[in-house]
N, C-alpha and C positions, 0 to 999 in steps of 0.2 A: 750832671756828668754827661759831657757829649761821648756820639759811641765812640771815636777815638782814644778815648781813656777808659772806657769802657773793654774796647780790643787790646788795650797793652796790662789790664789786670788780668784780664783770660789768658794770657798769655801766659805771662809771667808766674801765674798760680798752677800753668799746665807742665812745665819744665823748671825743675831747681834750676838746673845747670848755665838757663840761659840770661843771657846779659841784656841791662834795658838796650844798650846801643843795638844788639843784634834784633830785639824786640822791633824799633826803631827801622832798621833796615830791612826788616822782612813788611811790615806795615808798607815804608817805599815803595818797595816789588810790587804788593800786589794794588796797588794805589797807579802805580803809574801804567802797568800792564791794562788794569780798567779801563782808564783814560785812553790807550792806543786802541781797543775794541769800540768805543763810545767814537773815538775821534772816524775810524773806518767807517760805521755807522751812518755819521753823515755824511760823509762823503758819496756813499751808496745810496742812501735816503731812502732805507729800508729797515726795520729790525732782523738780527740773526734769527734763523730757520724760518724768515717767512719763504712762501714758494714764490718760483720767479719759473718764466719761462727762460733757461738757456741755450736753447735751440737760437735768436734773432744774435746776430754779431752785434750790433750795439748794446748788449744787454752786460752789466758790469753785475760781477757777485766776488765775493771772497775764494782766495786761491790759494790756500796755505800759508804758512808763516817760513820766517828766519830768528833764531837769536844773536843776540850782542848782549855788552854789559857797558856798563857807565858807573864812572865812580862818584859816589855818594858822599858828604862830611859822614855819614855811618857806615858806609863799607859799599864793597861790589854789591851789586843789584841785577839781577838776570833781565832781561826784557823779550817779551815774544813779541815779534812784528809783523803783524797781519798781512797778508799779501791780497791784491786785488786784482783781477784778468785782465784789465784795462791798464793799468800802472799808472791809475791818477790819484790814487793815495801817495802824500809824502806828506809822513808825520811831522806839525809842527812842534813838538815839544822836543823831540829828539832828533835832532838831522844826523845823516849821515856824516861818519870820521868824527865823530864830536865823542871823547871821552868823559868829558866832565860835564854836570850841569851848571855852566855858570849863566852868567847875564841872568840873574834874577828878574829884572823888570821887563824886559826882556822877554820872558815863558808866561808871564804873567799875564801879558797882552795877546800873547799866539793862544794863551788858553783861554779867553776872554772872546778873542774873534772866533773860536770853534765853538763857544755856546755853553763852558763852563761857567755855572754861577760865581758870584764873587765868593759868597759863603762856601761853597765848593774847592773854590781854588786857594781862601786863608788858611783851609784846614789842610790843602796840599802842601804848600807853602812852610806850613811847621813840621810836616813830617818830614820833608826830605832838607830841610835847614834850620830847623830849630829854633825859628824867627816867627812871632805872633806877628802875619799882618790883618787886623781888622777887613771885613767885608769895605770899610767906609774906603779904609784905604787901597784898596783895591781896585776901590771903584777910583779913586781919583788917578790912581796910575792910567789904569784904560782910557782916562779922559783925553790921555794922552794919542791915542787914535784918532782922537778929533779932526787935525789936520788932513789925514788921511781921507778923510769922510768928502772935509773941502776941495782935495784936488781930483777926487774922483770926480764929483761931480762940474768943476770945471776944464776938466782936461782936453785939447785934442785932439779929434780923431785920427787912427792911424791911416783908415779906410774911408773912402768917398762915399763909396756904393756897399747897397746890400740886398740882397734875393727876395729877402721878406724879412719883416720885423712881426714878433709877437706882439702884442699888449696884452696886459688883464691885471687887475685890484686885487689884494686879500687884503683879510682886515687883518691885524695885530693888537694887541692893547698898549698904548702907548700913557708916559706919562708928562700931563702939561699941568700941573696944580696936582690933578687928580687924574687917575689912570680911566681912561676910556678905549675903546677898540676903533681905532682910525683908517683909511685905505692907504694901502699902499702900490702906488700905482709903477707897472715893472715895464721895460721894451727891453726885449733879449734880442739880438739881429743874426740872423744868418749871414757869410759872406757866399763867395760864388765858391770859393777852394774847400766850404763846406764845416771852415770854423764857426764856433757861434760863441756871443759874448752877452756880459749884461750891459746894454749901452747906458741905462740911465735907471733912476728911479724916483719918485717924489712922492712926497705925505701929505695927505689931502682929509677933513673929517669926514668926510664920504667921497665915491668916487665919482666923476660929474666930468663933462666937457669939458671945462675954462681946465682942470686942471693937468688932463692930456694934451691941450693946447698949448700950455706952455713946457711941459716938458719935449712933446714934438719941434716946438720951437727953437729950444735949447741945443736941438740933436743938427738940427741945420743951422743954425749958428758957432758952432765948435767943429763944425766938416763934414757933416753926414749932407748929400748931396742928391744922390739918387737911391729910391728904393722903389724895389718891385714888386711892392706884395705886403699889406699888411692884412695878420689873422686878427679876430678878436671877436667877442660877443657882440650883442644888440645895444649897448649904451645910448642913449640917446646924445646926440652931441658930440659922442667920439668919434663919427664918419665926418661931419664937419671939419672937427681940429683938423683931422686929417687931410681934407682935401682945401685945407685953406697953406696949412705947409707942403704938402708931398700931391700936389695937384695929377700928375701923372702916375702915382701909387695907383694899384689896382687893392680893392677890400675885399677878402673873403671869408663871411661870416661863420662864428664856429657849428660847426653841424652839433656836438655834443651838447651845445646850450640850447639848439634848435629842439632839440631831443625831449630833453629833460624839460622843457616849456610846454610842450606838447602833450606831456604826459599830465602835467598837474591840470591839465586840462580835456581828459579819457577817463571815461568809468573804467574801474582797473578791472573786469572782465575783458574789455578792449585793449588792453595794455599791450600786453605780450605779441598780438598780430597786427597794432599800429604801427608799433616800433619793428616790429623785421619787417614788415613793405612798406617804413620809412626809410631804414637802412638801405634796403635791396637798391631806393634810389641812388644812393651815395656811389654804390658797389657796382655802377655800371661802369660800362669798357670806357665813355666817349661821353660829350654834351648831347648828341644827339637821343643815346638809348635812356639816360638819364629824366630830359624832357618827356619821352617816350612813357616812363616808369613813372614820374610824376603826375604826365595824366593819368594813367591806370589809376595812382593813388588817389588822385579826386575824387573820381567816378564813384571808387569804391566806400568814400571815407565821409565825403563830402554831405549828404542826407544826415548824417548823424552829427557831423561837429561842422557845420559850414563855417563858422566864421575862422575858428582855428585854419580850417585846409585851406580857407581862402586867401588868408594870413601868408600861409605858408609856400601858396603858387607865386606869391609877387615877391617874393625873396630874390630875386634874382644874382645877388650876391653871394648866395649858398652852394653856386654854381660857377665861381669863379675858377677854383682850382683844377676844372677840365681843364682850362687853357695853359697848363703847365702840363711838364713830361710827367710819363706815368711816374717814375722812379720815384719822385719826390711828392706825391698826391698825397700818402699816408700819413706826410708829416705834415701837409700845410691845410687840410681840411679840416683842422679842430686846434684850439688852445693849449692840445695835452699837455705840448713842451714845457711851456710857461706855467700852466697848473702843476706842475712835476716837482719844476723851482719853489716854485710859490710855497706847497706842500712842504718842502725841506724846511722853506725860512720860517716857517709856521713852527716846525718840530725845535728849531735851534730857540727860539723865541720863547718857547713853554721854557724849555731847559734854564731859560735865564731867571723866570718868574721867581 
């Protein structure tokens, strides 16, 4: 007995009075109100009551709700709609002036691309229409986004130029015979007016050179023309692709992965005071006071871990983002943005397991 028959005998044994249909329709309620907190969720790419700092304007969290109803084949059904500070939530299961749930295939798919399982969504499926669809066939509907898949990645560009592009890999498990965890390799671009988009992506069984080279390739072959700036880690081969398409791109390497290499390589007594007069480097006004702060950090560091510090003076890519305004340093000294992404598509990707 799955638990949705399980919840309409508790029910139904809890109230003489009440009716399977109204059984039914309350099951809806709270099934699809779930569904709009989970949908909010990712969109924020946080769970409810974690802490966030709201003091930064760019910082998006939950702002109150609204209700509506929607008619059900069981009856009205209340819905509470989460509200977000940013107003980049817009619920795909329920859009706005829409009374009815129609277009079956239709929700199927909007609830598919937010990272409802199929099992998930068969069982939604029968409570609010009373229609068994199989996981199998669920899956086959969504197959129907395929196309979608193909014109993304052949499309277009709208934009020539871009300020700076991110890169960076996560892994996912994917399935080709048999499920393995494969890279997925991401370029999100800045423009100058300050939008950012995901320009591209491609699936790789590890993450490697040849295959950021061909997705760079791709990016200037569909209209991507000029770019000023790409972030990313140490990869071997990824500065290459790089400057064999985006020859006048400047690279600057992520400090966060500088960091975190650094470390697996400090007795962790040394930990905590390598990394703040690591930082301090980062945190200077100017390239000048920065070089300044780097040698200090030699001097200081170098007798005990030479080959690391040494490692870490000829970086000179780690220094690239003095040469832009201050305004923008915060964002383009480390991969956050892209591991931010990366992080969500990780969490929607479990949800599908």
């Amino acid at each position: 007995m799955n638990q949705f028959n399980k919840d309409i005998i508790a029910a139904l044994s809890s109230d003489k009075d009440i009716t399977l249909n109204e059984v039914l329709r309350r099951q809806i309620e709270v099934a699809a109100n779930q569904f709009l907190q989970n949908e909010l969720t990712a969109v924020l790419g946080y769970e409810p009551h974690t802490r966030i700092d709201r003091s930064k304007d760019d910082v998006n969290y939950r702002n109150g709700t609204y209700t509506r109803t929607i008619d059900t084949e069981y009856g009205e059904i209340n819905l509470t709609i989460p509200r977000d500070r940013l107003n980049k939530f817009q619920n795909a299961l329920f859009p706005p002036y829409v009374r009815r749930t129609d277009g079956l295939e239709e929700m199927v798919i909007k609830m598919y691309s937010k990272g409802v399982t199929t099992r998930e969504i068969a069982d939604m499926v029968e409570r609010m229409y009373g229609h068994y669809y199989s996981p199998t066939t669920v899956s086959n509907i969504t197959k129907r986004t395929e196309h979608l898949v193909e014109e993304f990645h052949e499309r277009k560009f709208k934009y020539s130029q871009y300020v700076c592009v991110f890169l960076d890999a996560t892994y996912i498990p994917l399935r080709r015979g048999t499920v393995e965890r494969e890279a997925v390799n991401v370029a999100i671009g800045i423009r100058s007016d300050g939008g950012k988009e995901v320009l591209d992506y491609s699936i790789a069984p590890t993450e490697n050179g040849a295959a950021w080279f061909e997705l760079l390739q791709g990016l200037r072959a569909r209209g991507i023309k000029d770019i000023q700036l790409f972030i990313a880690d140490g990869l071997v081969g990824l500065q290459s692709a790089i400057e064999a398409n985006y020859p006048q791109a400047k690279f600057q390497r992520c400090w966060v992965h500088a960091e975190r290499n650094l470390l697996g390589y400090v007795r962790k007594n040394d930990r905590r005071e390598i990394i703040t007069d690591f930082k301090a480097i980062r945190q200077a006004e100017n390239l000048q006071a920065a070089k300044e702060r780097l040698a200090a950090f030699s001097a200081k560091w170098e007798s005990s871990y030479k080959r690391r510090i040494k490692n870490l003076v000829q970086m000179e890519e780690l220094f690239t983002f003095f040469s832009f305004p201050t305004a923008i340093r915060q964002t383009i000294y480390s991969t956050n943005l892209i591991e931010s992404f990366n992080k969500s598509l990780k969490k929607m990707v479990r949800r599908k397991e």
